[in-house]
PyMOL Python script that loads the backbone (N, CA, C, O; Angstrom):
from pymol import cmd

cmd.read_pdbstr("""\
ATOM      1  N   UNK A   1      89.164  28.184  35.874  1.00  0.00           N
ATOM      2  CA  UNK A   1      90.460  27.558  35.849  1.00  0.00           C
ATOM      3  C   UNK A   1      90.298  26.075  36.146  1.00  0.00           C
ATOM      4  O   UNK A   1      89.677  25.649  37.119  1.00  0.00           O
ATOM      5  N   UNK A   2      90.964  25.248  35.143  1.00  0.00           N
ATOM      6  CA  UNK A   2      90.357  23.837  35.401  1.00  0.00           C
ATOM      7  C   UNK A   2      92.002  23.204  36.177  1.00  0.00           C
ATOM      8  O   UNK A   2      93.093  23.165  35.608  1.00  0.00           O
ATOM      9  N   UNK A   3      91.653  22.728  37.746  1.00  0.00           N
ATOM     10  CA  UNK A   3      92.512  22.383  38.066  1.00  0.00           C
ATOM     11  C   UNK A   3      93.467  20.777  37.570  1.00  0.00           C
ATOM     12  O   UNK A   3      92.868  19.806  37.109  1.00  0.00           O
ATOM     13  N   UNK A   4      95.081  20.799  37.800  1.00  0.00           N
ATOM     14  CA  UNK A   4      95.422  20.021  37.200  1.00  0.00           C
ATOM     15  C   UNK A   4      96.121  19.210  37.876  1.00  0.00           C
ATOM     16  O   UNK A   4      97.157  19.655  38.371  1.00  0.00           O
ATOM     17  N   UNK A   5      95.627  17.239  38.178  1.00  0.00           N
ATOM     18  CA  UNK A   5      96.348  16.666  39.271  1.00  0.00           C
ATOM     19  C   UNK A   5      97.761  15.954  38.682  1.00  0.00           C
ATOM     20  O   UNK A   5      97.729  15.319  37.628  1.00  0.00           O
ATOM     21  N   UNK A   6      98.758  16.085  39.307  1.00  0.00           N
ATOM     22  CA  UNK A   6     100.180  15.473  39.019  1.00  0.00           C
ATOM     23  C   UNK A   6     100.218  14.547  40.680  1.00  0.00           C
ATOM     24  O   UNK A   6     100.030  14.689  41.888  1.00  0.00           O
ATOM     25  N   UNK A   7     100.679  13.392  39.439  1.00  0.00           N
ATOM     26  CA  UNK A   7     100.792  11.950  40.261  1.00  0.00           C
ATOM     27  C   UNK A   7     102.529  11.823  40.471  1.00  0.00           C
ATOM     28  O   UNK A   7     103.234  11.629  39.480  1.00  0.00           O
ATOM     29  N   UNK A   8     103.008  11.927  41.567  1.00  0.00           N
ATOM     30  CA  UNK A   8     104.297  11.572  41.854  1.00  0.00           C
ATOM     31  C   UNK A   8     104.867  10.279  42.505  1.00  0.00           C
ATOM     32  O   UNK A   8     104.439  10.191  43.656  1.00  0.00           O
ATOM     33  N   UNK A   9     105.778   9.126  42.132  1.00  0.00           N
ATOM     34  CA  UNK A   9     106.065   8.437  42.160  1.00  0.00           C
ATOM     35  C   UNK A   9     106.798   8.265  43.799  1.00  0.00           C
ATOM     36  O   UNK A   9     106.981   7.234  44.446  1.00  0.00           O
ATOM     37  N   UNK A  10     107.081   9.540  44.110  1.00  0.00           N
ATOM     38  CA  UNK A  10     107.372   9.181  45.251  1.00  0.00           C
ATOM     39  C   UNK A  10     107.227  10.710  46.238  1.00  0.00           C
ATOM     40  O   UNK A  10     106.906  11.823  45.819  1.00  0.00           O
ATOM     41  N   UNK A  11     107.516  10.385  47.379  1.00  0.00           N
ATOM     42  CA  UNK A  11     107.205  11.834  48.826  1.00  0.00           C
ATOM     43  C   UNK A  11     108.637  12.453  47.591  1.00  0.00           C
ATOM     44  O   UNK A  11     108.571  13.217  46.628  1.00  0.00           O
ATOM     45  N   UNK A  12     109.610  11.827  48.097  1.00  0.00           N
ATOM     46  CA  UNK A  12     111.202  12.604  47.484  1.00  0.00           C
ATOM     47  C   UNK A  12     110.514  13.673  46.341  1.00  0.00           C
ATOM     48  O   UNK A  12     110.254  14.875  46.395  1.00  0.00           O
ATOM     49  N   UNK A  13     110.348  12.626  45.269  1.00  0.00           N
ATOM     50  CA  UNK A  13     109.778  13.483  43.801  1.00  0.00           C
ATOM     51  C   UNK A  13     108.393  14.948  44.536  1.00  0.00           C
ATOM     52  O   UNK A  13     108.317  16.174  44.454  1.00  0.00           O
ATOM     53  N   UNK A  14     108.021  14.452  44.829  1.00  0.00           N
ATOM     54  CA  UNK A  14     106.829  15.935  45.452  1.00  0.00           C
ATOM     55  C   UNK A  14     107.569  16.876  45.964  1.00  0.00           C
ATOM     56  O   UNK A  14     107.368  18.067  45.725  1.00  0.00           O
ATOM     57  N   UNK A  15     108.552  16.421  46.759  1.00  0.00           N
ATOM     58  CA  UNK A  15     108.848  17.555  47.620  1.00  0.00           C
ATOM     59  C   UNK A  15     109.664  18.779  46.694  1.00  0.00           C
ATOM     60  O   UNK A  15     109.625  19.992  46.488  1.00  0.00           O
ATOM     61  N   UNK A  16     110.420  17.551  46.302  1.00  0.00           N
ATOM     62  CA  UNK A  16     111.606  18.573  45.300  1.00  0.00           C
ATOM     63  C   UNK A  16     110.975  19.352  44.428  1.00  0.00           C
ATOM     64  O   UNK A  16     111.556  20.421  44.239  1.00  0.00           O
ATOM     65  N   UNK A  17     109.409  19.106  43.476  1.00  0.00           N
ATOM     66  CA  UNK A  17     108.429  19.631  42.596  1.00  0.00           C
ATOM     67  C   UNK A  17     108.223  20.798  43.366  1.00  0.00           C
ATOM     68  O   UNK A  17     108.708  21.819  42.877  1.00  0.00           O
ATOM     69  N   UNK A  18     107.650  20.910  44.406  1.00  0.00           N
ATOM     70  CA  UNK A  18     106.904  22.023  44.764  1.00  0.00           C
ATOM     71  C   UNK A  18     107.978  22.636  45.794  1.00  0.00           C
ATOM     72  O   UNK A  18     107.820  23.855  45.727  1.00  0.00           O
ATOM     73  N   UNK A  19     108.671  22.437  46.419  1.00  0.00           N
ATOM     74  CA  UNK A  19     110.077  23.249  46.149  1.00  0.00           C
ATOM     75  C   UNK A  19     110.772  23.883  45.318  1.00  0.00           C
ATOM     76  O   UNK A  19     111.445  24.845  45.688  1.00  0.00           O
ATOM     77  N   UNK A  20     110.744  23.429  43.900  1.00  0.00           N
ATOM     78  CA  UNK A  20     111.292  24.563  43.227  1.00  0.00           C
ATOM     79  C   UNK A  20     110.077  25.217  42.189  1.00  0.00           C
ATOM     80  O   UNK A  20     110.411  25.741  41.127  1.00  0.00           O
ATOM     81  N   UNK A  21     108.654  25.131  42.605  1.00  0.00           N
ATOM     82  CA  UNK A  21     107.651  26.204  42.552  1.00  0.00           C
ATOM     83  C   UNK A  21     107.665  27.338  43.279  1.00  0.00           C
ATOM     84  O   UNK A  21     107.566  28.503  42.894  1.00  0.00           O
ATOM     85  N   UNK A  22     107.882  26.615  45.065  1.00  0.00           N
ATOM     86  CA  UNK A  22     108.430  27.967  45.801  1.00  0.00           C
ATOM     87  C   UNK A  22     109.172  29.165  45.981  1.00  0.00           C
ATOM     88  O   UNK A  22     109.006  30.291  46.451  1.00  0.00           O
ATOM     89  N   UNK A  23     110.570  28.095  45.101  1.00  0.00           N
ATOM     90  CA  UNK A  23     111.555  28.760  44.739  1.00  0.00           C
ATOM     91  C   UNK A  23     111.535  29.699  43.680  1.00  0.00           C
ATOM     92  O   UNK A  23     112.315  30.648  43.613  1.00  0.00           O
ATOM     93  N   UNK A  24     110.594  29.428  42.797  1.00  0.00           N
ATOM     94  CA  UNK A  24     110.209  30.790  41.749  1.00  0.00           C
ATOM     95  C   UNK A  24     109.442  31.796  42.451  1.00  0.00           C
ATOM     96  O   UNK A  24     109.894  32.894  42.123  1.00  0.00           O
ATOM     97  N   UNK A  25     108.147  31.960  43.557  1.00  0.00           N
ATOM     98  CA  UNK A  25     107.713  32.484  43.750  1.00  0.00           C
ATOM     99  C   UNK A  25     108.480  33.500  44.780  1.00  0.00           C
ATOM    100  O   UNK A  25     108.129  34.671  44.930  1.00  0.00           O
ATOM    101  N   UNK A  26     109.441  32.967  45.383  1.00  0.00           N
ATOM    102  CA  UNK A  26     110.562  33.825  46.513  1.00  0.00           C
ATOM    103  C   UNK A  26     111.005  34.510  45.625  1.00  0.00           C
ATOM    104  O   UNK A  26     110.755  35.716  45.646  1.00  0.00           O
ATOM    105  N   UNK A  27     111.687  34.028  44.720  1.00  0.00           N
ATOM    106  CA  UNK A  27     112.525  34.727  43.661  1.00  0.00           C
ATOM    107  C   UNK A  27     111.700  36.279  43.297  1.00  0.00           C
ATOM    108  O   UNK A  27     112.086  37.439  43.440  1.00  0.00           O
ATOM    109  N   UNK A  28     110.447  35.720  42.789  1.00  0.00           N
ATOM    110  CA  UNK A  28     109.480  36.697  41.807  1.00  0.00           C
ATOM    111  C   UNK A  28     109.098  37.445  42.890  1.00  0.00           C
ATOM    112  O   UNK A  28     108.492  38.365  42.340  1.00  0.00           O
ATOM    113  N   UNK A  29     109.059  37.628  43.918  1.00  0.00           N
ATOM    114  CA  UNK A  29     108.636  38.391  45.138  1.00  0.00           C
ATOM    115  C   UNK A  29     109.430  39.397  46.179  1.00  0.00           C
ATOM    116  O   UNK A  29     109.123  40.415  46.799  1.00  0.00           O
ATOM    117  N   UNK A  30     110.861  38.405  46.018  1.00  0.00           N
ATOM    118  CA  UNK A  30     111.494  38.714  46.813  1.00  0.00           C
ATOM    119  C   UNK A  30     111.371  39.059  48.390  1.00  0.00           C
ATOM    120  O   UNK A  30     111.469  40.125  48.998  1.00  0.00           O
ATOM    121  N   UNK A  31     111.015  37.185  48.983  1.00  0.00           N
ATOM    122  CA  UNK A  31     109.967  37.246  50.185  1.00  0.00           C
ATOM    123  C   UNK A  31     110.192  35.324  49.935  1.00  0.00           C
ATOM    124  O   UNK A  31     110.080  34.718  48.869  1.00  0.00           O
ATOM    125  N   UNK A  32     110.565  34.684  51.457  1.00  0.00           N
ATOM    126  CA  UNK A  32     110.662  33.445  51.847  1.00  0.00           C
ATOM    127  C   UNK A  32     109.467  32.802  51.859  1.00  0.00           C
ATOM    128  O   UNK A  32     109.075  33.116  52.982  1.00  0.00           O
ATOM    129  N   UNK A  33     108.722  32.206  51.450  1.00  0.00           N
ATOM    130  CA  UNK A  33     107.269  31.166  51.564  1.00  0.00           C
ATOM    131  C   UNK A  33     107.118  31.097  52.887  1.00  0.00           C
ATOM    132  O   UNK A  33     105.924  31.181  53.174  1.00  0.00           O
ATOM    133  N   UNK A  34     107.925  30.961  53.974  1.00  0.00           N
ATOM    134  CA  UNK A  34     107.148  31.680  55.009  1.00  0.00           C
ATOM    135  C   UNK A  34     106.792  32.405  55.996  1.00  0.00           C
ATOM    136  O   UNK A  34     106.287  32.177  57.095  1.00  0.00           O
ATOM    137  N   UNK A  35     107.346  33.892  55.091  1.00  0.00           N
ATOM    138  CA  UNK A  35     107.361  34.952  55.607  1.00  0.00           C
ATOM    139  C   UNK A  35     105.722  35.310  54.801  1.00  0.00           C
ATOM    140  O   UNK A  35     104.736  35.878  55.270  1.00  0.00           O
ATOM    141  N   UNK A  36     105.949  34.727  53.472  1.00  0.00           N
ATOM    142  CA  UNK A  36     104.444  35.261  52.732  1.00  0.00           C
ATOM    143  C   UNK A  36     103.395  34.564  53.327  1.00  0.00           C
ATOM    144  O   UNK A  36     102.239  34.982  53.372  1.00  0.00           O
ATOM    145  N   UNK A  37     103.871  33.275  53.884  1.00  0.00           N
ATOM    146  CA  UNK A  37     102.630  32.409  54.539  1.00  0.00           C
ATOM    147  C   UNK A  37     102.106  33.129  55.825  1.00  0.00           C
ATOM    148  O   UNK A  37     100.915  33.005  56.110  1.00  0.00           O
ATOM    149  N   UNK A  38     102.737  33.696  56.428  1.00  0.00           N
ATOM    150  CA  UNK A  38     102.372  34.169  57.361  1.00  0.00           C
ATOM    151  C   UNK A  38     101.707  35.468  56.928  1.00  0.00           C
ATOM    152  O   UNK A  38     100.564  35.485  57.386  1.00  0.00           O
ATOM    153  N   UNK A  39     101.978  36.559  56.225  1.00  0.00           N
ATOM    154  CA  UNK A  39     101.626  37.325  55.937  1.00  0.00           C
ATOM    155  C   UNK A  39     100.092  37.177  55.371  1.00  0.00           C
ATOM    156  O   UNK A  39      99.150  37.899  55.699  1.00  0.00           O
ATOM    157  N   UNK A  40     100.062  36.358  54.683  1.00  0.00           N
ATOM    158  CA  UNK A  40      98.596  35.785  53.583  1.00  0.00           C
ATOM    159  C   UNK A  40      97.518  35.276  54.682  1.00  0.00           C
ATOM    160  O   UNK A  40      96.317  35.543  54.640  1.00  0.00           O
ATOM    161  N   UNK A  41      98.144  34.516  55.643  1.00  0.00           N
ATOM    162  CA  UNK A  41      96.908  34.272  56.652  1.00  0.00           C
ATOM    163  C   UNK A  41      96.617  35.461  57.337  1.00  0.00           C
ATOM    164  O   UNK A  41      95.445  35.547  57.703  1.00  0.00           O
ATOM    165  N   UNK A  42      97.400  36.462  57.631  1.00  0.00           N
ATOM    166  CA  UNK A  42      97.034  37.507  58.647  1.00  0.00           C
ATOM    167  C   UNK A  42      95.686  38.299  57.777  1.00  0.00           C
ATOM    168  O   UNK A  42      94.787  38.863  58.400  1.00  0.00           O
ATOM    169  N   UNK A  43      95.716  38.239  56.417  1.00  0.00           N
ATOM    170  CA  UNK A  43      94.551  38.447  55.494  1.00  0.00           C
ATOM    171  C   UNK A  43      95.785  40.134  55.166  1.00  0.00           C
ATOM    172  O   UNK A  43      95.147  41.158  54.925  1.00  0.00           O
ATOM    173  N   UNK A  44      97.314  40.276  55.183  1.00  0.00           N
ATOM    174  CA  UNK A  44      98.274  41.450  54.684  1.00  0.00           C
ATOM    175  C   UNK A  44      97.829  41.437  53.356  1.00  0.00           C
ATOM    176  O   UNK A  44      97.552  42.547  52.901  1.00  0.00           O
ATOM    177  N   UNK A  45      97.666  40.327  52.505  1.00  0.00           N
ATOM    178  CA  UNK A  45      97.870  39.890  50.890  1.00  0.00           C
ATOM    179  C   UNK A  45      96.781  40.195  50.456  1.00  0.00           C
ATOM    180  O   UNK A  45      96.189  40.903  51.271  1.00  0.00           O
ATOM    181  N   UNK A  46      96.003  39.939  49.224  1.00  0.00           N
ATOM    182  CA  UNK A  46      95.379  39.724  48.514  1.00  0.00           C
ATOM    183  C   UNK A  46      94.975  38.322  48.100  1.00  0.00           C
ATOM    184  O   UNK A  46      95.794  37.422  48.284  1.00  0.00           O
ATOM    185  N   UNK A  47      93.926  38.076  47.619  1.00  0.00           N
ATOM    186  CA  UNK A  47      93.610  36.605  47.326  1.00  0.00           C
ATOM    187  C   UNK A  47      93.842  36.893  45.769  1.00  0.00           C
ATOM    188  O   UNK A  47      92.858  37.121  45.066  1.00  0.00           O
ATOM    189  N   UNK A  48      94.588  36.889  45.450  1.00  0.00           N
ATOM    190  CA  UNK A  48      95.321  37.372  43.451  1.00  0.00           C
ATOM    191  C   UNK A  48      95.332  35.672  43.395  1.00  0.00           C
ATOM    192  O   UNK A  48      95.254  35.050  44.454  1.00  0.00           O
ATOM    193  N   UNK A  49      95.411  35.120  42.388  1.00  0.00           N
ATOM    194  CA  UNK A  49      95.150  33.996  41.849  1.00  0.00           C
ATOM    195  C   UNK A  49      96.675  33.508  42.081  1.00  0.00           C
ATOM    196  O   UNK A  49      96.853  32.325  42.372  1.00  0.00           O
ATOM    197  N   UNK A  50      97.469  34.135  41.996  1.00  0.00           N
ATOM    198  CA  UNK A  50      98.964  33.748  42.267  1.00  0.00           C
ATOM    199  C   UNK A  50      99.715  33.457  44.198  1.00  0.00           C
ATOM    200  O   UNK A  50     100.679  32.878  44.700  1.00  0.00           O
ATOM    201  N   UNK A  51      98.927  34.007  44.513  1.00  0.00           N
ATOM    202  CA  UNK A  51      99.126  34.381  46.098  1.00  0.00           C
ATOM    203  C   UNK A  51      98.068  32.738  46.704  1.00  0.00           C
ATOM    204  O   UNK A  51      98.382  31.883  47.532  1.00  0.00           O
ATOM    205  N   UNK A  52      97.285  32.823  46.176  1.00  0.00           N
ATOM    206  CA  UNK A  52      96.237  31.611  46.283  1.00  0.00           C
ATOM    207  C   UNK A  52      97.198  30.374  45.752  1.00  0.00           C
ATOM    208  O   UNK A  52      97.817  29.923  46.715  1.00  0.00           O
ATOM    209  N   UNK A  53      97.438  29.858  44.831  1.00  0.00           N
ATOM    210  CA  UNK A  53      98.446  29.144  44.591  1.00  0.00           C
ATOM    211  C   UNK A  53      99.804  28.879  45.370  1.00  0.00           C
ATOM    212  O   UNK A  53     100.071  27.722  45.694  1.00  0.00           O
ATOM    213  N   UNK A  54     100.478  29.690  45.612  1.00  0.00           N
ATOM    214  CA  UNK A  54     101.274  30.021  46.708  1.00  0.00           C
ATOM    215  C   UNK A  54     101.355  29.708  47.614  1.00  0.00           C
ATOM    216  O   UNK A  54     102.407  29.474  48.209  1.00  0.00           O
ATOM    217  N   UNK A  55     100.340  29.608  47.985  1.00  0.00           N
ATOM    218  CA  UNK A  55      99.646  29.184  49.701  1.00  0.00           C
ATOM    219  C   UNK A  55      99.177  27.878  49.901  1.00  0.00           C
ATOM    220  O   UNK A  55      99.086  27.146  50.886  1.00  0.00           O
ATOM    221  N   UNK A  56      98.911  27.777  48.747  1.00  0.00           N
ATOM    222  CA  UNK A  56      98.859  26.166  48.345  1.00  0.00           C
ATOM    223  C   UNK A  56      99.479  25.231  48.494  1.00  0.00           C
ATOM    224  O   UNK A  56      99.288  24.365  49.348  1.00  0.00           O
ATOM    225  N   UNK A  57     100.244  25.263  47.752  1.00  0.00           N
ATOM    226  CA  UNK A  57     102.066  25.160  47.375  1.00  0.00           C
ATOM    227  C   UNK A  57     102.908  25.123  48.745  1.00  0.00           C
ATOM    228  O   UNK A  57     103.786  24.339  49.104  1.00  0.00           O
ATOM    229  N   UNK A  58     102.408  26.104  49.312  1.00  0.00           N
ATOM    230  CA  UNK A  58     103.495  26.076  50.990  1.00  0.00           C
ATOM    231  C   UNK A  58     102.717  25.162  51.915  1.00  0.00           C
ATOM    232  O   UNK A  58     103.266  24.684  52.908  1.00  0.00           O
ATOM    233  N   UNK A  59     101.369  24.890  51.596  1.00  0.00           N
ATOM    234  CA  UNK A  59     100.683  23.892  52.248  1.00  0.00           C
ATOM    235  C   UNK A  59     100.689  22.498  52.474  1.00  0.00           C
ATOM    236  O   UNK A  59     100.589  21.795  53.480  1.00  0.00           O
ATOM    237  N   UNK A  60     100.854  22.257  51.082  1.00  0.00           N
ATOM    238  CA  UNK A  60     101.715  21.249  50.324  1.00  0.00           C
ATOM    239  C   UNK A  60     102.877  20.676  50.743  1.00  0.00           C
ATOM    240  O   UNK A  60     103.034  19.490  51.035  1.00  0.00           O
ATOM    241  N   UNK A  61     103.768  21.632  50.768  1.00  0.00           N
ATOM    242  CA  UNK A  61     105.135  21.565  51.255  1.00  0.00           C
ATOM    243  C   UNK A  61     105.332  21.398  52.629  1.00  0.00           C
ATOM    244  O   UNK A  61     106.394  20.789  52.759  1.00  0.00           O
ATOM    245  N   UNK A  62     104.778  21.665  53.840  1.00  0.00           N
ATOM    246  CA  UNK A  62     104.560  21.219  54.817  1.00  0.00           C
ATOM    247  C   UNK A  62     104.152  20.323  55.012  1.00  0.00           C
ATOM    248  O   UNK A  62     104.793  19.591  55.766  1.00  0.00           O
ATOM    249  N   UNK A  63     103.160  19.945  54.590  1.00  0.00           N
ATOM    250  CA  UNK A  63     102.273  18.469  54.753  1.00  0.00           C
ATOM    251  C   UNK A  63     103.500  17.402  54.048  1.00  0.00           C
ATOM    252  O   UNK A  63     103.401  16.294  54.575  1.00  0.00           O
ATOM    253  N   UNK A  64     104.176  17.432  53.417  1.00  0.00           N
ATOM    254  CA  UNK A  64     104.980  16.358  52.414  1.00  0.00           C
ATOM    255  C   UNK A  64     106.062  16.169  53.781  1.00  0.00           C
ATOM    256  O   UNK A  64     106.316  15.068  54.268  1.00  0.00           O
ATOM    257  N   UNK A  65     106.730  17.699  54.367  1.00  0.00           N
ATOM    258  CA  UNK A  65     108.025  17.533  55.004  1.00  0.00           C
ATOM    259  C   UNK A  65     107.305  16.873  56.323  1.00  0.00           C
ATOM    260  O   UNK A  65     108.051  15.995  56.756  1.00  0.00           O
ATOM    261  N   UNK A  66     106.025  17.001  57.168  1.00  0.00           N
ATOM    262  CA  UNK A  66     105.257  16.257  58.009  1.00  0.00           C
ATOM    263  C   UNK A  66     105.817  14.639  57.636  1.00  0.00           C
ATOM    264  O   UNK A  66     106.584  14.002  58.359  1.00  0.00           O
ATOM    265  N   UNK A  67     105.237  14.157  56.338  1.00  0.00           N
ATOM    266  CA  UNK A  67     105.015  12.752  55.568  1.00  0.00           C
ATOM    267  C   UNK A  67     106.320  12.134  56.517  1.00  0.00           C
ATOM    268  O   UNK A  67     106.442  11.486  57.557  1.00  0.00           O
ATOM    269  N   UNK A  68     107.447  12.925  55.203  1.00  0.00           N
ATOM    270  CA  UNK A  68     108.506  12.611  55.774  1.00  0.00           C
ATOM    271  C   UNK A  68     109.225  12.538  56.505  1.00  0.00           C
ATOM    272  O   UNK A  68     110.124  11.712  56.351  1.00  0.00           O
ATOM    273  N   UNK A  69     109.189  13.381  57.690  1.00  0.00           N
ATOM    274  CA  UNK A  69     109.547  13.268  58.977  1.00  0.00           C
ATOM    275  C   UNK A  69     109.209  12.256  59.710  1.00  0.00           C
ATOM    276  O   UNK A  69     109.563  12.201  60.888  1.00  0.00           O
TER     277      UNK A  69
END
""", "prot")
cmd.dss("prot")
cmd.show_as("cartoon", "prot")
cmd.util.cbc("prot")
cmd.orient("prot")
């Protein structure tokens, strides 16, 4: 899988991006990013290529709302 970097113009623009990535994956799960975050570190999950991403993504999303705070 060849990873793919997106350049955002601003913290605002990131956050809102990978916010509504999250927001598909709650949806498709039916499960809060971090209820699954927690779950995925306890090693509950699977490392599925989607769950890996995921975790990413909520990693992401913390570190941005950090930025901005």
């Amino acid at each position: 899988m060849q990873k793919q970097q997106i350049v955002y113009t601003s913290l605002l623009d990131a956050l809102i991006a990978v916010t509504k990535r999250l927001s598909i994956y709650e949806t498709q799960y039916s499960m809060d990013s971090e209820q699954f975050f927690d779950s995925y570190c306890k090693g509950q999950l699977s490392d599925e290529e989607i769950f890996v991403e995921w975790a990413n993504d909520y990693r992401h999303f913390l570190e941005l709302v950090r930025s901005e705070g």
